[in-house]
mmCIF file of the N, C-alpha and C atoms, coordinates in Angstrom:
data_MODEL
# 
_entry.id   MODEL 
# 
loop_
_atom_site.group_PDB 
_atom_site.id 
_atom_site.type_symbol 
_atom_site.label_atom_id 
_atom_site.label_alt_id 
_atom_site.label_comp_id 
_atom_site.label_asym_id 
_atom_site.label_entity_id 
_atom_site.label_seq_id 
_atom_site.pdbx_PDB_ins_code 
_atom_site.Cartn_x 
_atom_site.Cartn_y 
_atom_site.Cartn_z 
_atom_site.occupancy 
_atom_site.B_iso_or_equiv 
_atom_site.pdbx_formal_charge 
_atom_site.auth_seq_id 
_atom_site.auth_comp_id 
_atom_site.auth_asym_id 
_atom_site.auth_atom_id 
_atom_site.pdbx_PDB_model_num 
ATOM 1   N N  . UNK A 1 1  ? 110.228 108.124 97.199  1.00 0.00 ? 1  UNK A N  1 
ATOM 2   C CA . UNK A 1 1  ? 110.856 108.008 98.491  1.00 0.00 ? 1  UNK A CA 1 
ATOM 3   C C  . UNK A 1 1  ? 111.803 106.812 98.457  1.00 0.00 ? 1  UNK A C  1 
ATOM 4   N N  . UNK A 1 2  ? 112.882 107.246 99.330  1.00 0.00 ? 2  UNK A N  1 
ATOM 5   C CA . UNK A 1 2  ? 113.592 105.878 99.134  1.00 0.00 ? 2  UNK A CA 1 
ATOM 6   C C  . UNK A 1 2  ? 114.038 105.797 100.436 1.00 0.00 ? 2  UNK A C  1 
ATOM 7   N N  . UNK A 1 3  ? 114.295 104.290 101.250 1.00 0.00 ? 3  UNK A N  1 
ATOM 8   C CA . UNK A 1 3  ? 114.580 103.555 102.435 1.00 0.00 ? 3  UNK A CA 1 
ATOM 9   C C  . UNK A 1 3  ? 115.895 103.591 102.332 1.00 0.00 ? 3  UNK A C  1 
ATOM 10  N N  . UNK A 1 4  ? 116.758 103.417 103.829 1.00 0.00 ? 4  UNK A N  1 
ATOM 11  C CA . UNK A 1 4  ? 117.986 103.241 103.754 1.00 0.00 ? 4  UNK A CA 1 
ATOM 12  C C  . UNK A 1 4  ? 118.044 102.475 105.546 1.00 0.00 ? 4  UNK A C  1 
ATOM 13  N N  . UNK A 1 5  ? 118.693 101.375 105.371 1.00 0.00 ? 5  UNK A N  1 
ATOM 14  C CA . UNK A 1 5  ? 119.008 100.946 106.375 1.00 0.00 ? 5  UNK A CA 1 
ATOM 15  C C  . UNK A 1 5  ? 120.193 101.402 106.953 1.00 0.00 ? 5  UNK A C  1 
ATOM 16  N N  . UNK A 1 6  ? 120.967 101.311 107.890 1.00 0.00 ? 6  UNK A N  1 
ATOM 17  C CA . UNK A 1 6  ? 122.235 101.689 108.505 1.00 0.00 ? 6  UNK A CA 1 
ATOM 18  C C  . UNK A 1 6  ? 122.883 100.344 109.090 1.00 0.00 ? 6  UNK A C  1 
ATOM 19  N N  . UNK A 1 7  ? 123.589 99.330  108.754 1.00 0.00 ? 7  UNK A N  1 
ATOM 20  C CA . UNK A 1 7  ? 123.335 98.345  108.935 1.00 0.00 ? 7  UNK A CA 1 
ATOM 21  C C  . UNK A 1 7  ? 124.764 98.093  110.053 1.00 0.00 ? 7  UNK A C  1 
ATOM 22  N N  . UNK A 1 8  ? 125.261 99.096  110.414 1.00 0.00 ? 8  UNK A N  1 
ATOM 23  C CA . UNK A 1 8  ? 126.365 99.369  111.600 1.00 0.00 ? 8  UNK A CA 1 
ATOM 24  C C  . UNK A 1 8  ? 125.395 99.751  112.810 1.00 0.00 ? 8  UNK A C  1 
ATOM 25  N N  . UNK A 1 9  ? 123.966 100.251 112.454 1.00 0.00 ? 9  UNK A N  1 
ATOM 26  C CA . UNK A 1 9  ? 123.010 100.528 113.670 1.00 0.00 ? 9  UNK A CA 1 
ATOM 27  C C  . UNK A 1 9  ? 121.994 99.502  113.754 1.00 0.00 ? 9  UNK A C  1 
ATOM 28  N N  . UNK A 1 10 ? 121.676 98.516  112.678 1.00 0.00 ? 10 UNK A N  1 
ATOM 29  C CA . UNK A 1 10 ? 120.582 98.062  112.911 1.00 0.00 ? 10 UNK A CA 1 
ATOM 30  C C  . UNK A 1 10 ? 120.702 96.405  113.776 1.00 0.00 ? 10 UNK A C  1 
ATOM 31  N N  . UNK A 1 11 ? 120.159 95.956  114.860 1.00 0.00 ? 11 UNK A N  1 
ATOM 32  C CA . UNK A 1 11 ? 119.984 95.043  115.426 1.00 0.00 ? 11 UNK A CA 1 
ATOM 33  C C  . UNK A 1 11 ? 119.508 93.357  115.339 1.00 0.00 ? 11 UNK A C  1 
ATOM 34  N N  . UNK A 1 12 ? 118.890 93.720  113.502 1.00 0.00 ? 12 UNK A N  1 
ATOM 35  C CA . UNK A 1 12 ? 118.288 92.815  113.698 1.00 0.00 ? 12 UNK A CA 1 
ATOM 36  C C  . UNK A 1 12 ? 117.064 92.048  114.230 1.00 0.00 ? 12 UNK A C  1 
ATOM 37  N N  . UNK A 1 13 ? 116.130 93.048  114.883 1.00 0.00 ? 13 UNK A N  1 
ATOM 38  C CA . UNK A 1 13 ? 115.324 92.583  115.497 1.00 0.00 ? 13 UNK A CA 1 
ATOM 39  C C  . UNK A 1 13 ? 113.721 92.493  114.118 1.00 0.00 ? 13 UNK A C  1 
ATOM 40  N N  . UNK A 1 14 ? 113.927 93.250  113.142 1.00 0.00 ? 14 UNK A N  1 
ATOM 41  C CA . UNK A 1 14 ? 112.965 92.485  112.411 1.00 0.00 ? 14 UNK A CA 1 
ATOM 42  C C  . UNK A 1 14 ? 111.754 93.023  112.768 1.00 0.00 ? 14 UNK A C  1 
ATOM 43  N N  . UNK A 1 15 ? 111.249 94.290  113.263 1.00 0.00 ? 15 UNK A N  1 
ATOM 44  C CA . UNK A 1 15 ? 109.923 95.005  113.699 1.00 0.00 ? 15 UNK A CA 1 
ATOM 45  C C  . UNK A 1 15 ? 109.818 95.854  112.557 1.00 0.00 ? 15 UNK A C  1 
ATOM 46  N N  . UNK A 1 16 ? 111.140 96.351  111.462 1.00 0.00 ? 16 UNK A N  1 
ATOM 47  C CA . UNK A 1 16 ? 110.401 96.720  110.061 1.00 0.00 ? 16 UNK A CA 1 
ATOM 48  C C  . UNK A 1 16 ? 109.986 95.771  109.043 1.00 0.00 ? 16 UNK A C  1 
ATOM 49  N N  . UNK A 1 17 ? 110.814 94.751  109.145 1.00 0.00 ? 17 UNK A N  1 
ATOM 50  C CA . UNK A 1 17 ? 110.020 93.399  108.058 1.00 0.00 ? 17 UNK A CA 1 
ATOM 51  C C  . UNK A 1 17 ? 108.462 92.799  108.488 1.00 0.00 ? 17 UNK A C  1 
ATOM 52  N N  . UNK A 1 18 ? 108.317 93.171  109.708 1.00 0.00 ? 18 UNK A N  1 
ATOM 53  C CA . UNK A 1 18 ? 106.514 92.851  110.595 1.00 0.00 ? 18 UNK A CA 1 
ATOM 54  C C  . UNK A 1 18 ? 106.159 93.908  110.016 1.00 0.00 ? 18 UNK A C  1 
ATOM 55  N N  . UNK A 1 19 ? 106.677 95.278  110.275 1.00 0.00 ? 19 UNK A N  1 
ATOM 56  C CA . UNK A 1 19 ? 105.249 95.918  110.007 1.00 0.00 ? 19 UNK A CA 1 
ATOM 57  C C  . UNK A 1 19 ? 105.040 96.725  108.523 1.00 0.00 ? 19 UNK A C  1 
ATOM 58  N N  . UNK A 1 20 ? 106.568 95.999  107.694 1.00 0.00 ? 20 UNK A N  1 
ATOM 59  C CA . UNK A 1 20 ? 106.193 96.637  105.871 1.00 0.00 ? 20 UNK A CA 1 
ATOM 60  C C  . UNK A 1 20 ? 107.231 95.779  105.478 1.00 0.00 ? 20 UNK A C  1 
ATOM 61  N N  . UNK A 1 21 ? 107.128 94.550  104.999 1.00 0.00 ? 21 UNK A N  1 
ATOM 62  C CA . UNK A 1 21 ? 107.249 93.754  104.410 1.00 0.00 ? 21 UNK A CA 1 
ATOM 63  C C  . UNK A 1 21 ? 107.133 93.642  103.303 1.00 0.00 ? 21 UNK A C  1 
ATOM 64  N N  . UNK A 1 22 ? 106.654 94.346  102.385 1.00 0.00 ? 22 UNK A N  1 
ATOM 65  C CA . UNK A 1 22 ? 106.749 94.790  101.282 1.00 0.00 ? 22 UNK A CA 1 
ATOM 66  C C  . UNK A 1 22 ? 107.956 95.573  100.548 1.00 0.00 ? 22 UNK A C  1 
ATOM 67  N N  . UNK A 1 23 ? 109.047 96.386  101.933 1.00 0.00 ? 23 UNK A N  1 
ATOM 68  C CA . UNK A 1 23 ? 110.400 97.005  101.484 1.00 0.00 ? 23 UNK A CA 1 
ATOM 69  C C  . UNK A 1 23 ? 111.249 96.746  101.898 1.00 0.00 ? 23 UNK A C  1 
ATOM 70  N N  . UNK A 1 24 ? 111.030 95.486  103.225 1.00 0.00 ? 24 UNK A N  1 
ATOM 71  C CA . UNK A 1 24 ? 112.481 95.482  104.146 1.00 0.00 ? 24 UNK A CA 1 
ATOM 72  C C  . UNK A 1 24 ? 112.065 93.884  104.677 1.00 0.00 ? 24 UNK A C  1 
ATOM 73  N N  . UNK A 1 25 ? 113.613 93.327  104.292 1.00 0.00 ? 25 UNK A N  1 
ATOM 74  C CA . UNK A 1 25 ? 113.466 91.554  104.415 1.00 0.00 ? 25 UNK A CA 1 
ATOM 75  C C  . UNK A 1 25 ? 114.842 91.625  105.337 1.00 0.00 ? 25 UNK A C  1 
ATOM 76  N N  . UNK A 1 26 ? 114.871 90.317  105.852 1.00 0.00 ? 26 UNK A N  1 
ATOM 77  C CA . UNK A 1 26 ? 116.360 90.247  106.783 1.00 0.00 ? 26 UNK A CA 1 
ATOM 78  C C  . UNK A 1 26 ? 117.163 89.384  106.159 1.00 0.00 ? 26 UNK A C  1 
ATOM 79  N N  . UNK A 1 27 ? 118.243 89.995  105.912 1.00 0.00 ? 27 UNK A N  1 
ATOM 80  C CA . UNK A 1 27 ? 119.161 88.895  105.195 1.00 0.00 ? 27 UNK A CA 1 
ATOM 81  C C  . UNK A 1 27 ? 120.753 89.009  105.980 1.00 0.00 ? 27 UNK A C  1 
ATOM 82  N N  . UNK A 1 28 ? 121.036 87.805  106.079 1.00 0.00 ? 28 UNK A N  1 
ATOM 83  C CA . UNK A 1 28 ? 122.276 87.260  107.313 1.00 0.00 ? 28 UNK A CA 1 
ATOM 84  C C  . UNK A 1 28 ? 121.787 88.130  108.412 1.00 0.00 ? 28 UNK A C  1 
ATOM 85  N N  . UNK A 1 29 ? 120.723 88.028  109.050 1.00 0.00 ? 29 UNK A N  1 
ATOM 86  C CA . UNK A 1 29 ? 120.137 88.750  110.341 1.00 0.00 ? 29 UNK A CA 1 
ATOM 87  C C  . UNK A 1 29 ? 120.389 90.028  110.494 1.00 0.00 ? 29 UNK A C  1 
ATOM 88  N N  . UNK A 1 30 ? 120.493 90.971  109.232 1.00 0.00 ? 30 UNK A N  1 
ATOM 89  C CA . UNK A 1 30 ? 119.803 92.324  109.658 1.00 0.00 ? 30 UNK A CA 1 
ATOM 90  C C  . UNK A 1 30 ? 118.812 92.651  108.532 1.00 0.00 ? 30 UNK A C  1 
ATOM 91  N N  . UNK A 1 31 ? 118.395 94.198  108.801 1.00 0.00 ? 31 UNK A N  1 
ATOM 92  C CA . UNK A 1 31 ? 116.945 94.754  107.726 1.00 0.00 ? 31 UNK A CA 1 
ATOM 93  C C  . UNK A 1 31 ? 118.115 95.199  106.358 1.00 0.00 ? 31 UNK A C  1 
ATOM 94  N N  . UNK A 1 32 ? 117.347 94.506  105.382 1.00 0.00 ? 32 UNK A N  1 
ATOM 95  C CA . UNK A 1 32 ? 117.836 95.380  103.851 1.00 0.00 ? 32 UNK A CA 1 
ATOM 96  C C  . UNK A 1 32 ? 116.513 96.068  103.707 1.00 0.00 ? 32 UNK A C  1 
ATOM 97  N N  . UNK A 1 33 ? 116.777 96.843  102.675 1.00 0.00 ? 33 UNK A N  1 
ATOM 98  C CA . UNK A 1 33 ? 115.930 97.325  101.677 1.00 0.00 ? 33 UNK A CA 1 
ATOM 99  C C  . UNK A 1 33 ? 115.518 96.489  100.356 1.00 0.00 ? 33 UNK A C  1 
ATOM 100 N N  . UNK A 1 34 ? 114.458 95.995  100.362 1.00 0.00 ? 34 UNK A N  1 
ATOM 101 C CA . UNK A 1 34 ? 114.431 95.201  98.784  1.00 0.00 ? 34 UNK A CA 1 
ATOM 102 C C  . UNK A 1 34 ? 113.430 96.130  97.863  1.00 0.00 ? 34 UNK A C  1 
ATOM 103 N N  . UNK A 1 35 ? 112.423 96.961  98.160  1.00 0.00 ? 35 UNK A N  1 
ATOM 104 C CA . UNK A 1 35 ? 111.952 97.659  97.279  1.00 0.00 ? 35 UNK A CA 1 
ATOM 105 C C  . UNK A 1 35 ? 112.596 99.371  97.273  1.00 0.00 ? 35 UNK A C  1 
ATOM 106 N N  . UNK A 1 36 ? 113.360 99.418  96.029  1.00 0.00 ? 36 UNK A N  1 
ATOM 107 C CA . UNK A 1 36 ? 114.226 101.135 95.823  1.00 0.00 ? 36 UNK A CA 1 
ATOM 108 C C  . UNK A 1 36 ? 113.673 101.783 94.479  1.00 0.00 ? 36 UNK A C  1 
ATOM 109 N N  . UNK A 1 37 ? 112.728 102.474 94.507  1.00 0.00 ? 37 UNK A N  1 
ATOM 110 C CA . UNK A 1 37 ? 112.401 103.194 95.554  1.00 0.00 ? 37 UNK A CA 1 
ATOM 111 C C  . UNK A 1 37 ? 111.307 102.416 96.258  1.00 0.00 ? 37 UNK A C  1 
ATOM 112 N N  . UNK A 1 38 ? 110.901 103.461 97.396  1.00 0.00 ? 38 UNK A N  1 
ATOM 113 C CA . UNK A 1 38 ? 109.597 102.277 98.382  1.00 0.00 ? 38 UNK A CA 1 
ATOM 114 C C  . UNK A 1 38 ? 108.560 102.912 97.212  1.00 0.00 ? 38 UNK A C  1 
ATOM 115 N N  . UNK A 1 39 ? 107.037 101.809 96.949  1.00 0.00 ? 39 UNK A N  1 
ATOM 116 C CA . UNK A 1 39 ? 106.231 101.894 96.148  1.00 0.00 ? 39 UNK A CA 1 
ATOM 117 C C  . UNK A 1 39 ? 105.350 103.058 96.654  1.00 0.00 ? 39 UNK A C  1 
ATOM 118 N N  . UNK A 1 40 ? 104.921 103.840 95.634  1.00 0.00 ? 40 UNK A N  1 
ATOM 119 C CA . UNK A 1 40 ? 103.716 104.584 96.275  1.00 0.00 ? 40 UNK A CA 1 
ATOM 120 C C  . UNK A 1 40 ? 102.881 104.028 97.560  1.00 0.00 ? 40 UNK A C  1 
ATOM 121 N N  . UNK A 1 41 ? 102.377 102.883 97.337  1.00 0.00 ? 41 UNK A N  1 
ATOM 122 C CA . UNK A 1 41 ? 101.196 102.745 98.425  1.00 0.00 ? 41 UNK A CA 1 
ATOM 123 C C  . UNK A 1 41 ? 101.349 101.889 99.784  1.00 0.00 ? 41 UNK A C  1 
ATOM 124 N N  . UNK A 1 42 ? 102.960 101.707 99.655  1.00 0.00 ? 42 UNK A N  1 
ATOM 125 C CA . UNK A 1 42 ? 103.688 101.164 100.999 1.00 0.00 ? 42 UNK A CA 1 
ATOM 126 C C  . UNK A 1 42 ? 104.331 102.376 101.675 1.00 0.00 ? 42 UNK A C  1 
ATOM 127 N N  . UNK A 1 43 ? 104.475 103.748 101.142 1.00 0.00 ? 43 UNK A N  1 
ATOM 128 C CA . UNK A 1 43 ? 104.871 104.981 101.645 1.00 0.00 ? 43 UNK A CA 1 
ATOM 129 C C  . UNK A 1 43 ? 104.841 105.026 103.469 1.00 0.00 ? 43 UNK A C  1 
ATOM 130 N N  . UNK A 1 44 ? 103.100 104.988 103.571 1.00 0.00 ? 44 UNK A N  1 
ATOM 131 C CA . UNK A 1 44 ? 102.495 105.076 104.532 1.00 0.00 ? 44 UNK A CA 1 
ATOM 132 C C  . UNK A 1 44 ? 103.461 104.010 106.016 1.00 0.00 ? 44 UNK A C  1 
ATOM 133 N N  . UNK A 1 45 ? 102.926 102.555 105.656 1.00 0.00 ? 45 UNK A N  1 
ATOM 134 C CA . UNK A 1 45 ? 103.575 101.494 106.062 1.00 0.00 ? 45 UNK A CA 1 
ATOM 135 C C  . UNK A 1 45 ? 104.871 101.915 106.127 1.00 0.00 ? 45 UNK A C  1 
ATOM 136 N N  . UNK A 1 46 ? 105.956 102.280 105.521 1.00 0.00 ? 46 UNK A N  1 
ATOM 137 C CA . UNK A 1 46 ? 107.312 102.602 105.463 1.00 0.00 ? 46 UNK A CA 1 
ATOM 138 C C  . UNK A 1 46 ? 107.376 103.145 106.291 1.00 0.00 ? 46 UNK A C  1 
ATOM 139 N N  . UNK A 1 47 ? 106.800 104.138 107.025 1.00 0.00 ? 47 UNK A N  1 
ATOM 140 C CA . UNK A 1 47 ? 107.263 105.567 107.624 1.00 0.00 ? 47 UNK A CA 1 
ATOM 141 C C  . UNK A 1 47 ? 106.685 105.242 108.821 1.00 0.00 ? 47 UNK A C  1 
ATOM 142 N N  . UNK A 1 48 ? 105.794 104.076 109.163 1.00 0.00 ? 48 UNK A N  1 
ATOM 143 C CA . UNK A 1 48 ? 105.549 103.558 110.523 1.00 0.00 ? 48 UNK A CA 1 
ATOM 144 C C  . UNK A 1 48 ? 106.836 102.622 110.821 1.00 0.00 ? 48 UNK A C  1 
ATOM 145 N N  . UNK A 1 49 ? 107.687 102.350 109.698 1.00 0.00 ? 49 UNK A N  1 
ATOM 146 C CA . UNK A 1 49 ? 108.437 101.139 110.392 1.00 0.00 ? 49 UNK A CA 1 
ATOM 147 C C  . UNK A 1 49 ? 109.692 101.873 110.866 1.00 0.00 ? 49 UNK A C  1 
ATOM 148 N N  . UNK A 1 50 ? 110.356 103.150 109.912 1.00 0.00 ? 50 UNK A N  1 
ATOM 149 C CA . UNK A 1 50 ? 111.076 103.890 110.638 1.00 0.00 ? 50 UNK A CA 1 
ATOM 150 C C  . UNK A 1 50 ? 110.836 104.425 111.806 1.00 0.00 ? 50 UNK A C  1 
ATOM 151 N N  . UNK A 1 51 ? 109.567 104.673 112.507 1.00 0.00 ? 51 UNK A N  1 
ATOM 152 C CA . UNK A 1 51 ? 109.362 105.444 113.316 1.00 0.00 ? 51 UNK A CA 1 
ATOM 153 C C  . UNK A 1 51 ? 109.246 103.969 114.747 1.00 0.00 ? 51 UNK A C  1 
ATOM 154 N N  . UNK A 1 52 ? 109.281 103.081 113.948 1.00 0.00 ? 52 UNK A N  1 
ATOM 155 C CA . UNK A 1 52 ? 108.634 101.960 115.228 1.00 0.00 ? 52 UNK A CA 1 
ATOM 156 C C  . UNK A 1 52 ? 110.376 101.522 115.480 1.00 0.00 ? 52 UNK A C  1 
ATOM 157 N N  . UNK A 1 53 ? 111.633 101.724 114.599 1.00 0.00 ? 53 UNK A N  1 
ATOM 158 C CA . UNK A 1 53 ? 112.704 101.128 114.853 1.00 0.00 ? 53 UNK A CA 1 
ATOM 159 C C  . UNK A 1 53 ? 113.190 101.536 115.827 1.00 0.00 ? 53 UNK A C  1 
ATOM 160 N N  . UNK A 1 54 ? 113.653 100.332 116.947 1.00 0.00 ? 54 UNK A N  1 
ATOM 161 C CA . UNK A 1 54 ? 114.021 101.022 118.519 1.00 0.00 ? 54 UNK A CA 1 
ATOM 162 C C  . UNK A 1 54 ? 115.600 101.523 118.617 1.00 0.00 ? 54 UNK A C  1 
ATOM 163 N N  . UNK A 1 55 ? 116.394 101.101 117.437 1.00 0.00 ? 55 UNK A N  1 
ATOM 164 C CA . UNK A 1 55 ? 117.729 102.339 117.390 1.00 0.00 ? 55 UNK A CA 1 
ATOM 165 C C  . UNK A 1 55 ? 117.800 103.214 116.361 1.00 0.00 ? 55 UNK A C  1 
ATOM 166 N N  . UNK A 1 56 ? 116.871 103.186 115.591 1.00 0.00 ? 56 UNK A N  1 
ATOM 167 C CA . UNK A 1 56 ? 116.971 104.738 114.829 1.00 0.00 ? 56 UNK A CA 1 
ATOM 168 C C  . UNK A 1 56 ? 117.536 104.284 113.459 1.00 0.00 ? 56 UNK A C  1 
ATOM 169 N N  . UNK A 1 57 ? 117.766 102.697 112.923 1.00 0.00 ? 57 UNK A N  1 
ATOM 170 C CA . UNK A 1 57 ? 118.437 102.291 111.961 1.00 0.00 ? 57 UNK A CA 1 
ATOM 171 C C  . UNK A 1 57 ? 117.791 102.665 110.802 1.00 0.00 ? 57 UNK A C  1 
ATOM 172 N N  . UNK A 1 58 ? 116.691 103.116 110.190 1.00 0.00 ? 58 UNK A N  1 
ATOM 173 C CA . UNK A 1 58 ? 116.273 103.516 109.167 1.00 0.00 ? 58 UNK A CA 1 
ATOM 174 C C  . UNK A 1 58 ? 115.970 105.083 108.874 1.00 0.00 ? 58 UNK A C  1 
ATOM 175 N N  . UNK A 1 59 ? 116.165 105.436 107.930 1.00 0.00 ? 59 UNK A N  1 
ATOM 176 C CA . UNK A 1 59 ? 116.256 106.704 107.301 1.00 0.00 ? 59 UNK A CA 1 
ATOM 177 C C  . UNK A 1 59 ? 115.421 106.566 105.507 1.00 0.00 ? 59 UNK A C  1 
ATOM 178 N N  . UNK A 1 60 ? 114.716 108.065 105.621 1.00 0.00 ? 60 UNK A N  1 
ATOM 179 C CA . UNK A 1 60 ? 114.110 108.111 104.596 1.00 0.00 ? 60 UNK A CA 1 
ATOM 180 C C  . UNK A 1 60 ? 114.582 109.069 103.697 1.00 0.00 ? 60 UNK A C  1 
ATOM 181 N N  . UNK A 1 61 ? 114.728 109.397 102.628 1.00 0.00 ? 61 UNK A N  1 
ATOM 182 C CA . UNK A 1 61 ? 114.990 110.528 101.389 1.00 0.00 ? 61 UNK A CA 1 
ATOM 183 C C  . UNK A 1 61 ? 113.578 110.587 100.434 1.00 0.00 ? 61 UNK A C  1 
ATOM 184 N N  . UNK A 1 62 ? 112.582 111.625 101.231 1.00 0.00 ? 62 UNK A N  1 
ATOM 185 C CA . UNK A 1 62 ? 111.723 111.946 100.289 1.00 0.00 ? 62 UNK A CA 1 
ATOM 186 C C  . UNK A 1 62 ? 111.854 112.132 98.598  1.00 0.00 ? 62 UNK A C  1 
# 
């Protein structure tokens, strides 16, 4: 699986680096991706943080 931020949508607010921190850090105040692909056993975690982002800035490619 692999993460993709949208970084023309994303805000900055940092509720995917809280809740999977393991794939997404903030750098010059928005979300990157630092683990490509996301690891097997952060999958889970990953797919709560897309779903918790309040504009829709993350996208997944199974």
């Amino acid at each position: 699986m692999r993460a993709f931020v949208d970084a023309d949508a994303c805000t900055g607010c940092g509720l995917c680096c809280d809740i999977c921190p393991e794939v997404f850090e903030m750098k010059n105040d928005l979300a990157v991706v630092q683990e490509d692909p996301v690891p097997d056993e952060n999958e889970d975690t990953c797919r709560d943080a897309v779903d918790s982002c309040p504009v829709e800035a993350i996208s997944l490619e199974e």
